[in-house]
C-alpha positions as CSV (number, residue, x, y, z in Angstrom):
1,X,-178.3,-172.3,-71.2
2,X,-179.3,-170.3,-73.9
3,X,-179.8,-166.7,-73.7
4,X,-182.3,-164.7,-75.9
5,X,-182.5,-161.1,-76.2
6,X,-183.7,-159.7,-79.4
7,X,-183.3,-156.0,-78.8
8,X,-184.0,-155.8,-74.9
9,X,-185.1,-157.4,-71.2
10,X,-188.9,-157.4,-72.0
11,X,-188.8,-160.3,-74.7
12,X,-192.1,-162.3,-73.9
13,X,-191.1,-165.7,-75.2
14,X,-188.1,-168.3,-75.5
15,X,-186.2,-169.2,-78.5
16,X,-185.9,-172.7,-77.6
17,X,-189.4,-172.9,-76.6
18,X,-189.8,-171.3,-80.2
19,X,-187.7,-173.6,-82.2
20,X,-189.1,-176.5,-80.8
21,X,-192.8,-175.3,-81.2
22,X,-195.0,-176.4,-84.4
23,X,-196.4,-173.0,-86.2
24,X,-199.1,-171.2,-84.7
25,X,-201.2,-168.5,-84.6
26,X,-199.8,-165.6,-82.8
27,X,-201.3,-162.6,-81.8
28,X,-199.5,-159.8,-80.8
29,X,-200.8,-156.0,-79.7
30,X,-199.3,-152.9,-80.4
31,X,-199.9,-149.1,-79.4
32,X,-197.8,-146.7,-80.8
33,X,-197.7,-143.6,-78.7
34,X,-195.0,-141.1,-77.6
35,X,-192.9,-141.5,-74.3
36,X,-190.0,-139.5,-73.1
37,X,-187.2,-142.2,-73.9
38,X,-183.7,-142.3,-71.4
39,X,-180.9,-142.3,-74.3
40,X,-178.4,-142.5,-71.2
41,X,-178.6,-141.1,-67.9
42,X,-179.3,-137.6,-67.6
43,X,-180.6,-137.2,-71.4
44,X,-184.2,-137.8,-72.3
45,X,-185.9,-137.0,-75.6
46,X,-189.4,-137.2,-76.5
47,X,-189.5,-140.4,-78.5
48,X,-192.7,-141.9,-80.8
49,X,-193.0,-145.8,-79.9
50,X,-194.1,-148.9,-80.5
51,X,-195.2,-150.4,-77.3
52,X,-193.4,-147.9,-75.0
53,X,-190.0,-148.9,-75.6
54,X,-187.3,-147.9,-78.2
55,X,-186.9,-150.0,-80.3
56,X,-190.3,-151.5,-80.1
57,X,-191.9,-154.4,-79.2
58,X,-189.8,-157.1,-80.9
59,X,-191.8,-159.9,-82.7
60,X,-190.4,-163.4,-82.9
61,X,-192.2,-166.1,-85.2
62,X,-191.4,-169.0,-86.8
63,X,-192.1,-169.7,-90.7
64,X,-195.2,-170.5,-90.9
65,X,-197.2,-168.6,-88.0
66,X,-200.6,-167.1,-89.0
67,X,-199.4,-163.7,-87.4
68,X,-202.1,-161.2,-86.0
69,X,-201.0,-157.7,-85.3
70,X,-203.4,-155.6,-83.8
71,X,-202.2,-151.9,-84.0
72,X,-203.7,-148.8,-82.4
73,X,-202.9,-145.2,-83.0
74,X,-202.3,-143.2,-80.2
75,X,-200.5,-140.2,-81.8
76,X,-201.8,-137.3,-83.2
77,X,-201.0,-138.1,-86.8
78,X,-202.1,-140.9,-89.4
79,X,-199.1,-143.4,-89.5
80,X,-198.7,-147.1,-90.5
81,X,-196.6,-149.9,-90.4
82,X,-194.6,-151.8,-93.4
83,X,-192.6,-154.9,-92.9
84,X,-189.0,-154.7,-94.2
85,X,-188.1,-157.3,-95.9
86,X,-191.3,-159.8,-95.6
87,X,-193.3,-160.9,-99.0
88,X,-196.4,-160.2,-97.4
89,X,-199.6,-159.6,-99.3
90,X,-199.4,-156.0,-100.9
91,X,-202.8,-155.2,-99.0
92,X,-200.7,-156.2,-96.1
93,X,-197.3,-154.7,-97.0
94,X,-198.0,-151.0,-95.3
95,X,-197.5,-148.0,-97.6
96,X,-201.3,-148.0,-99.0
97,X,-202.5,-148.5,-95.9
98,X,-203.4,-145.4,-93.3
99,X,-204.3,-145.9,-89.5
100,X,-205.8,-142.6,-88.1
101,X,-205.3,-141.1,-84.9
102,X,-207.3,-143.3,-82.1
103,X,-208.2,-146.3,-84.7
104,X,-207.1,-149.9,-84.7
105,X,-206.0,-152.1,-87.8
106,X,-205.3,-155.6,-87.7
107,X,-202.4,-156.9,-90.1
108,X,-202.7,-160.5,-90.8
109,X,-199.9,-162.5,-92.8
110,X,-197.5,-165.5,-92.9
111,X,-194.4,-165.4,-92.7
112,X,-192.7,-167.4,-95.2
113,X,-188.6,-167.5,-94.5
114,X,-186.8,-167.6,-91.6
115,X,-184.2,-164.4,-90.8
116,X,-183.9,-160.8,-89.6
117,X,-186.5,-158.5,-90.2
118,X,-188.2,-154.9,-88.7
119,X,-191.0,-152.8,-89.3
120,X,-191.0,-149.5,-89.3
121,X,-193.8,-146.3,-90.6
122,X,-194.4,-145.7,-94.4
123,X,-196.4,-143.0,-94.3
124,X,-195.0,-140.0,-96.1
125,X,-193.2,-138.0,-95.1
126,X,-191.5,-141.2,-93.6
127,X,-188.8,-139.4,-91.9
128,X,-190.7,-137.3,-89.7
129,X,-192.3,-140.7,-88.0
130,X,-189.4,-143.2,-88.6
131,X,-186.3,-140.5,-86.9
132,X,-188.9,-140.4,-83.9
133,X,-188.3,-144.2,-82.8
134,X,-190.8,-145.8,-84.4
135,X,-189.3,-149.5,-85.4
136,X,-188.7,-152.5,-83.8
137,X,-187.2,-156.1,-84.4
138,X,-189.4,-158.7,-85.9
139,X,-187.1,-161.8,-86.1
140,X,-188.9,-165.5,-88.2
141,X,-186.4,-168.2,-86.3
142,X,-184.7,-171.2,-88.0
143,X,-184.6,-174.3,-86.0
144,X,-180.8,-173.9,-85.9
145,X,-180.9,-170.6,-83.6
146,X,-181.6,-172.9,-80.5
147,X,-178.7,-174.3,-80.8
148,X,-176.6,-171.0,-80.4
149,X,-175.5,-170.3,-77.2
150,X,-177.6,-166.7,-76.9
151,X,-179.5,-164.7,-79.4
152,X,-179.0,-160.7,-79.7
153,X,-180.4,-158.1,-82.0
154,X,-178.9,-154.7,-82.0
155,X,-181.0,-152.0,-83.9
156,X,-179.0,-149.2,-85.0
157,X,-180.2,-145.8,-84.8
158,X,-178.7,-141.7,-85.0
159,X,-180.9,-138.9,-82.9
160,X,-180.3,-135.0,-84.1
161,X,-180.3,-133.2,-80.6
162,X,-179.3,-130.4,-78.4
163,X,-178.4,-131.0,-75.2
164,X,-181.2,-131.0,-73.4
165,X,-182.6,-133.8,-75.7
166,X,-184.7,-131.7,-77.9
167,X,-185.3,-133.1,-81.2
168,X,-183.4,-130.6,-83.7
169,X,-185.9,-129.9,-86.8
170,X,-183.7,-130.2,-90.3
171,X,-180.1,-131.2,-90.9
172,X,-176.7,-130.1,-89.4
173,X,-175.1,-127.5,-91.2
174,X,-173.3,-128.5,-94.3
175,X,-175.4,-131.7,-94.5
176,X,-178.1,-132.5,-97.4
177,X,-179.4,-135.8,-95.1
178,X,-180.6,-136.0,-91.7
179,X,-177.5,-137.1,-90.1
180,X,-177.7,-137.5,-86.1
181,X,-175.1,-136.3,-83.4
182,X,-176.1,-138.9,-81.1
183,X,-175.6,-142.6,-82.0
184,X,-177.5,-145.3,-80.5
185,X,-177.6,-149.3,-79.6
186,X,-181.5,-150.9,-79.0
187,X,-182.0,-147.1,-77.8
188,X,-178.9,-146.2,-75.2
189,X,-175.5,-144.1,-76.1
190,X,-172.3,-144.3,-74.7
191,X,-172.0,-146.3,-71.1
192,X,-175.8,-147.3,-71.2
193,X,-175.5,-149.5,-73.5
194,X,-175.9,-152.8,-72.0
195,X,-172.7,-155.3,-72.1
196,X,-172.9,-158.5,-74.7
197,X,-172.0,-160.8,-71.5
198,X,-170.1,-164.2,-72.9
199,X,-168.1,-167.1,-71.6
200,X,-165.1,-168.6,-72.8
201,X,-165.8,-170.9,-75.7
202,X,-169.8,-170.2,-76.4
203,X,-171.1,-169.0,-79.9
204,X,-173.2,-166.2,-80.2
205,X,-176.0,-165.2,-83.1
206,X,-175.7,-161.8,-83.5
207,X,-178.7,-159.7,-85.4
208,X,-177.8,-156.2,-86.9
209,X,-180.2,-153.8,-88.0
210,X,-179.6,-150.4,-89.3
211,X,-182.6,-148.1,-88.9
212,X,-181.2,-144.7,-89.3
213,X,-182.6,-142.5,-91.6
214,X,-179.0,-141.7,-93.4
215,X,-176.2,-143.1,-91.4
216,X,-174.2,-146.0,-92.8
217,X,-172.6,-147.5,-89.4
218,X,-169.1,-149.4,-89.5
219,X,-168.6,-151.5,-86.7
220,X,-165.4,-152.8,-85.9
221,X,-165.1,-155.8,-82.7
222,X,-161.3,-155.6,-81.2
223,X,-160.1,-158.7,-80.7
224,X,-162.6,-161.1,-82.6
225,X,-163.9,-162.0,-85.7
226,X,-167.5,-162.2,-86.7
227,X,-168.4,-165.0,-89.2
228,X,-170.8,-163.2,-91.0
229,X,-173.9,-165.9,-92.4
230,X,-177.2,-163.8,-93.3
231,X,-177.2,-160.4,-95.4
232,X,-180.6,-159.1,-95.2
233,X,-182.5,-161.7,-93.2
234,X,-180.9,-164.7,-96.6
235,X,-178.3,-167.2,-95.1
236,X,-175.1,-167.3,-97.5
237,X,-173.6,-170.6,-99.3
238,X,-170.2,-169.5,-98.0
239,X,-170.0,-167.5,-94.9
240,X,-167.1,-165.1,-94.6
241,X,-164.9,-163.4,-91.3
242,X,-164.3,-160.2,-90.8
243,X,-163.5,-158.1,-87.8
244,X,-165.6,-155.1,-89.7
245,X,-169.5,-154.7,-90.5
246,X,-170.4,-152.3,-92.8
247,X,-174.2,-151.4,-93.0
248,X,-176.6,-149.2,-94.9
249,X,-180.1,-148.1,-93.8
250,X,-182.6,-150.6,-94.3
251,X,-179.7,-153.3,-94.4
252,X,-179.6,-156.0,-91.8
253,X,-176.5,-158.5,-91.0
254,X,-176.5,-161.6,-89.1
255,X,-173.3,-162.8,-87.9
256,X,-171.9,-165.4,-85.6
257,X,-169.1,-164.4,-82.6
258,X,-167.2,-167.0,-81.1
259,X,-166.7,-166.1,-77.7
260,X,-162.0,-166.8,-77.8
261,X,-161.0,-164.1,-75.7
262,X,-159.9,-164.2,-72.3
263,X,-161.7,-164.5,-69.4
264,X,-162.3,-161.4,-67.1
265,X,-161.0,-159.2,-70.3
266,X,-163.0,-156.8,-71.8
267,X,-163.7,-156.2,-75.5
268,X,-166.1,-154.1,-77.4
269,X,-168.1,-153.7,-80.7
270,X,-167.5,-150.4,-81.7
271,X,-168.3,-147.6,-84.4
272,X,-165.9,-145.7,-86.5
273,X,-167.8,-142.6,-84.9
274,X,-166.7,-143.6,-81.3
275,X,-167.7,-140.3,-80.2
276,X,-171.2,-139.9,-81.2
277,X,-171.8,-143.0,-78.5
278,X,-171.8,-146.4,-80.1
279,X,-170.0,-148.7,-78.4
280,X,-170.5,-152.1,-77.1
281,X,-169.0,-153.9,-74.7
282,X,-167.9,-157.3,-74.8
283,X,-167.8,-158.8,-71.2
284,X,-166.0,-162.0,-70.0
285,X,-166.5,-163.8,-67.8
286,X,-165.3,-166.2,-65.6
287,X,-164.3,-169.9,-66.2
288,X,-165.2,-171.8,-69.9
289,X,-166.9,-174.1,-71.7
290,X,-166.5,-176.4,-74.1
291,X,-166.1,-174.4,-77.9
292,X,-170.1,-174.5,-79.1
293,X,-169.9,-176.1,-83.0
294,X,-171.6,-173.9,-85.6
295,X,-175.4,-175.3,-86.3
296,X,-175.3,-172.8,-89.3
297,X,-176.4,-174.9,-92.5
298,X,-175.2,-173.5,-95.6
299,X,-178.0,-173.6,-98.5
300,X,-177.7,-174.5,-101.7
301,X,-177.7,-171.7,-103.6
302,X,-177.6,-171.2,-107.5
303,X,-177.4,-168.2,-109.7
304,X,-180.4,-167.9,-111.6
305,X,-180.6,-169.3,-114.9
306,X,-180.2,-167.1,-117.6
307,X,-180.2,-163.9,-115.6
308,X,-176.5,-163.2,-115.9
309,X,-176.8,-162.6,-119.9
310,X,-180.2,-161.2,-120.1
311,X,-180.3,-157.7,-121.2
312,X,-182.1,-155.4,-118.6
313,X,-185.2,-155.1,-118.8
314,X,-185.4,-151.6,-116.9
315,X,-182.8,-149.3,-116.2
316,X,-183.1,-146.9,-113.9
317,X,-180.5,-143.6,-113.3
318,X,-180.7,-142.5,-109.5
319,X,-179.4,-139.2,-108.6
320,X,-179.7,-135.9,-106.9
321,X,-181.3,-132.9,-108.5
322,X,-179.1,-130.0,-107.3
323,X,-180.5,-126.0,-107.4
324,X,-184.2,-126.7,-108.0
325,X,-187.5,-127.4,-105.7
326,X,-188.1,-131.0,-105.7
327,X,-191.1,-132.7,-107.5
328,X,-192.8,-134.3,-104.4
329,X,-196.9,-134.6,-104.9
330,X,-199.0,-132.5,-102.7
331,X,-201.2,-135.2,-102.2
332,X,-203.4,-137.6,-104.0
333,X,-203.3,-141.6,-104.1
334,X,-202.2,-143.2,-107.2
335,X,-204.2,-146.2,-106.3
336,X,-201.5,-146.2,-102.9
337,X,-203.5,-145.0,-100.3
338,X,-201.2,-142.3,-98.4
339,X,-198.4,-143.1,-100.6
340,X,-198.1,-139.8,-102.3
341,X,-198.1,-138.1,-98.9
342,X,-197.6,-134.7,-98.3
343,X,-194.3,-132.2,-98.3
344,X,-193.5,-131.8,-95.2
345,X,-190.4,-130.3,-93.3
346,X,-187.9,-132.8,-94.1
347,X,-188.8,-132.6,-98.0
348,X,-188.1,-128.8,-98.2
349,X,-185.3,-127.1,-99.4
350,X,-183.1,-126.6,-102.5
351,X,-182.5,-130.0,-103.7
352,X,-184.7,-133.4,-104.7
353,X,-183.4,-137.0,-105.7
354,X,-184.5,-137.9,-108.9
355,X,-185.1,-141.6,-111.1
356,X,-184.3,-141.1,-114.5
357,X,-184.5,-137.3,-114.1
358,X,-188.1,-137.5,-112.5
359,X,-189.4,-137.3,-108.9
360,X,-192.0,-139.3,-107.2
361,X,-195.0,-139.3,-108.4
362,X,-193.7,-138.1,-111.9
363,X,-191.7,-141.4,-111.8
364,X,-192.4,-143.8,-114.3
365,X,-193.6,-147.4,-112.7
366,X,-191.9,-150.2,-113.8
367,X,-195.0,-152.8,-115.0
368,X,-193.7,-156.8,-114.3
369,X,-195.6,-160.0,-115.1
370,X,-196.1,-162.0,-112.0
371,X,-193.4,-165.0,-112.3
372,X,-191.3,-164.2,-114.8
373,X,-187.3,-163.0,-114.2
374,X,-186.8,-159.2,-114.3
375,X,-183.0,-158.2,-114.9
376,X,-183.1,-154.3,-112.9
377,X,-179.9,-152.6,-113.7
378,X,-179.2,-149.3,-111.3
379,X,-177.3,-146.2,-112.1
380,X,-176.1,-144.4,-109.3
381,X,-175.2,-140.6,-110.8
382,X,-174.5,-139.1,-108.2
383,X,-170.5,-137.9,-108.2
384,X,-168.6,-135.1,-108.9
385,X,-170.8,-134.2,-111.5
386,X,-173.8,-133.5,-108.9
387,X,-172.2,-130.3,-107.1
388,X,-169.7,-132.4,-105.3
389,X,-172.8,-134.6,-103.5
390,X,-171.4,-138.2,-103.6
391,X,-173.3,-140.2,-102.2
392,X,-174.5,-144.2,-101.8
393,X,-178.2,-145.0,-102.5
394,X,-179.5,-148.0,-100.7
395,X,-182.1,-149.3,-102.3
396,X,-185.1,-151.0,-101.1
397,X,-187.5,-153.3,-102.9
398,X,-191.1,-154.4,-101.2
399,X,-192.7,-157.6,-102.2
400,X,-189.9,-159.8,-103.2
401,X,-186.3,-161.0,-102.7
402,X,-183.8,-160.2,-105.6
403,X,-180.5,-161.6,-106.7
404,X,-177.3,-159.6,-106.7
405,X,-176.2,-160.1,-110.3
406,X,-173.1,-157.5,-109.9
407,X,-171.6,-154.5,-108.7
408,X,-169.8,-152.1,-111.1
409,X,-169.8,-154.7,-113.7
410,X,-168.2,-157.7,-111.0
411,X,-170.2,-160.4,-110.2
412,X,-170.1,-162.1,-106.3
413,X,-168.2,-164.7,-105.7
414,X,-171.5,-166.4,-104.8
415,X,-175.4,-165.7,-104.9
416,X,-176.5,-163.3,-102.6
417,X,-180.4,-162.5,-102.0
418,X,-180.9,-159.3,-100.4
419,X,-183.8,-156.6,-100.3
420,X,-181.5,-153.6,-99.6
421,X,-178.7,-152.6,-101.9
422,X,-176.7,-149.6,-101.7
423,X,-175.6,-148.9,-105.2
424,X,-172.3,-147.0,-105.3
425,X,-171.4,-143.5,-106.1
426,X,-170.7,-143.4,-109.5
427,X,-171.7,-146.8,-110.1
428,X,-174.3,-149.5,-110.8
429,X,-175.7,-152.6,-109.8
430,X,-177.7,-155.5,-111.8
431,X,-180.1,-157.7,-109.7
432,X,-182.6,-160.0,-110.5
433,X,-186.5,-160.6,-109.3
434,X,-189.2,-162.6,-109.5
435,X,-192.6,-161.1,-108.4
436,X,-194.8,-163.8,-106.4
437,X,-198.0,-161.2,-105.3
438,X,-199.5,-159.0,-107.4
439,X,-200.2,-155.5,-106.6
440,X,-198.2,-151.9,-106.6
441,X,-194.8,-152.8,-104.6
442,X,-192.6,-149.9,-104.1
443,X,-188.6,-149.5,-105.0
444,X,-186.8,-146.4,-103.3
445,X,-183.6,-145.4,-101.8
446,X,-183.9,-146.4,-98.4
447,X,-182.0,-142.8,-97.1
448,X,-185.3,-141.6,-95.8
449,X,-184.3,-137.8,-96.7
450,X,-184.6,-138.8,-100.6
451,X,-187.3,-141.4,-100.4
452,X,-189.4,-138.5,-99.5
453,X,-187.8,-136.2,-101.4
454,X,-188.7,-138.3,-105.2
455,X,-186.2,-141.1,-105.4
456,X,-189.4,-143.5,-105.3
457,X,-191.3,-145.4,-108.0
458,X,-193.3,-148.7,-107.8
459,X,-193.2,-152.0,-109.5
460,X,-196.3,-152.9,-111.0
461,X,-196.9,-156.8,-110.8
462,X,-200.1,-158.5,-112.4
């Protein structure tokens, strides 16, 4: 029997009914609201949600789908709703778009790959609406997920509170970023979150998403190894095991867990912050069946042509701007809609996160020509030499897929296709793109603190 769960009990359809099916058109409904969300027994906060729950309503597809979202404001505030890591239309994509308090707009796109997804606000400032609870799964299935023995997402997530559950305005002392005190699993802490329940030889799909606005989360699963097959949604030529999965906001991991432990014992998947609440367990139980094969297909996947010696055709120096008021616009459109936002709480204070010395919208765009190879080289300055504030920068591209050329001058072992990067402290990355859709597609570092603060430009593709 196969057991589906994308991020909790309320899924509305089956993933072998959806593997099986021919695509469709879906329609799906959506009002994003606030609740007072249960964290754990005992400790409620007022959360902002889509569809009631935290994380929100998960939506499962299949490539192909003629997808109709239909989403209504209920909040008091303007908000919208980008999809990480789909090549949507950029009239579709979210940031230019604004849905104001009480009205309804109707997203309409096709999916085009299978993998792990989630939406999530881009209205700046994105923090204020994103740290809330606003995201949610949205999952495009391959015909091989069927064939696992269950299906579980688990969206990552930190919450700055007292103890009461009041929502704690700023950052914790000594802190630049908005770092949380409380971690979270599909919205629970500690002994709420609910068990992965497995028997003896069955082979799980296990969907990671990381949608804090700072934290990088290390989980570590005692006694097992995960074969790890997707980075970002993209299947890999040559999965690899670990017993460790590092992840960076934005990023997303899809691993399989083979289910060789013993019955009745109890395992866990567990964070290297134990005590800020993530932890889940890993339940046996009784009896066996016989070990589930992998239905994992590895594609065949090339490093692009030419891309390796090409010279970069931008280079951009990340970094953060210590001692001086950040450059953030007031307001205005740029042709963006709401993109240039406004400076609100979580863009104050003495610091601002700078490309190539300049912050949003000071940056300078990056102007492509649709279907022709970009090489994107990636400083990441900041070290020792920025006051001591080292620091990864996970950075996020909108409207395409690129290839990992290298990291600090090494190149993978194979070709990986991500959207999310986090480019080292003190180091650099190369990727390579093609743009598909035209339009103004933004690149930012996906640690929500400096997106809003300036670390933002946008790709220019005609």
């Amino acid at each position: 029997m196969n057991r589906f769960s994308l991020s909790m009990a309320t899924v509305i359809v089956g993933l072998s009914a959806l593997g099986a099916a021919t695509a469709s058109e879906s329609t799906w409904k959506i009002d994003i609201s606030q609740t007072e969300w249960e964290l754990a027994p005992g400790l409620k906060t007022p959360a902002w949600t889509y569809g009631g729950t935290v994380p929100g309503i998960p939506i499962a597809a299949r490539p192909g789908d003629q997808l109709r979202i239909e989403v209504t404001n209920k909040l008091a505030v303007p908000t919208n709703i980008h999809w990480h890591g789909l090549v949507v239309p950029n009239d579709q994509d979210g940031p230019a778009i604004v849905i104001q308090p009480g009205s309804t707009f109707v997203y309409s796109f096709t999916p085009r790959e299978t993998g792990t997804y989630w939406y999530h606000p881009h209205f700046r400032p994105v923090l204020d609406q994103l740290d809330r609870g606003l995201y949610a799964p949205l999952i495009v299935l391959a015909p091989e997920d069927s064939s696992y023995s269950g299906d579980r997402t688990f969206v990552l997530d930190d919450w700055y509170l007292d103890a009461r559950g009041k929502r704690l305005p700023g950052t914790a002392d000594g802190e630049m970023e908005r770092f949380g005190n409380v971690e979270t699993v599909n919205g629970k802490t500690g002994q709420a979150i609910g068990p992965l329940a497995v028997t003896r030889g069955e082979r799980w799909k296990l969907r990671f998403i990381n949608a804090s606005t700072a934290a990088i989360h290390r989980l570590k699963v005692s006694g097992h190894r995960f074969r790890i097959t997707h980075l970002d949604g993209h299947a890999l030529a040559a999965p690899y095991e670990s017993d460790t999965i590092d992840i960076a906001p934005g990023e997303r991991v899809d691993a399989e867990f083979v289910a060789d432990g013993e019955p009745g014992a109890l395992y866990s998947i567990t964070s290297d912050r134990p005590d800020l609440g993530i932890s889940i367990p890993v339940v046996y139980g009784n009896g066996s069946v016989a070990r589930v094969p992998s239905p994992f297909v590895p594609p065949d996947l090339r490093f692009l042509p030419g891309a390796q010696e090409k010279a970069p055709d931008f280079v951009l120096r990340v970094a953060t701007l210590m001692g001086g008021m950040m450059q953030m616009g007031m307001g205005g459109s740029m042709g963006m809609g709401n993109m240039m936002g406004s400076m609100g709480s979580s863009a104050m204070g003495m610091a601002g996160w700078t490309i190539n010395g300049k912050s949003f919208p000071e940056t300078e765009a990056l102007n492509v020509k649709i279907g022709e190879l970009v090489k994107l080289r990636i400083f990441n300055d900041d070290a020792v030499t920025a006051g001591g504030h080292r620091m990864d920068h996970p950075i996020h591209l909108h409207g395409t897929v690129f290839q990992v050329l290298s990291v600090d001058g090494v190149a993978p072992a194979q070709p990986i296709l991500k959207d999310t990067i986090p480019v080292p402290a003190g180091g650099y990355v190369d990727l390579a793109f093609v743009m598909t859709e035209s339009g103004q597609w933004m690149l930012h570092c996906h640690v929500i603190d400096h997106e809003d603060g300036g670390m933002l430009t946008v790709v220019n593709a005609r």
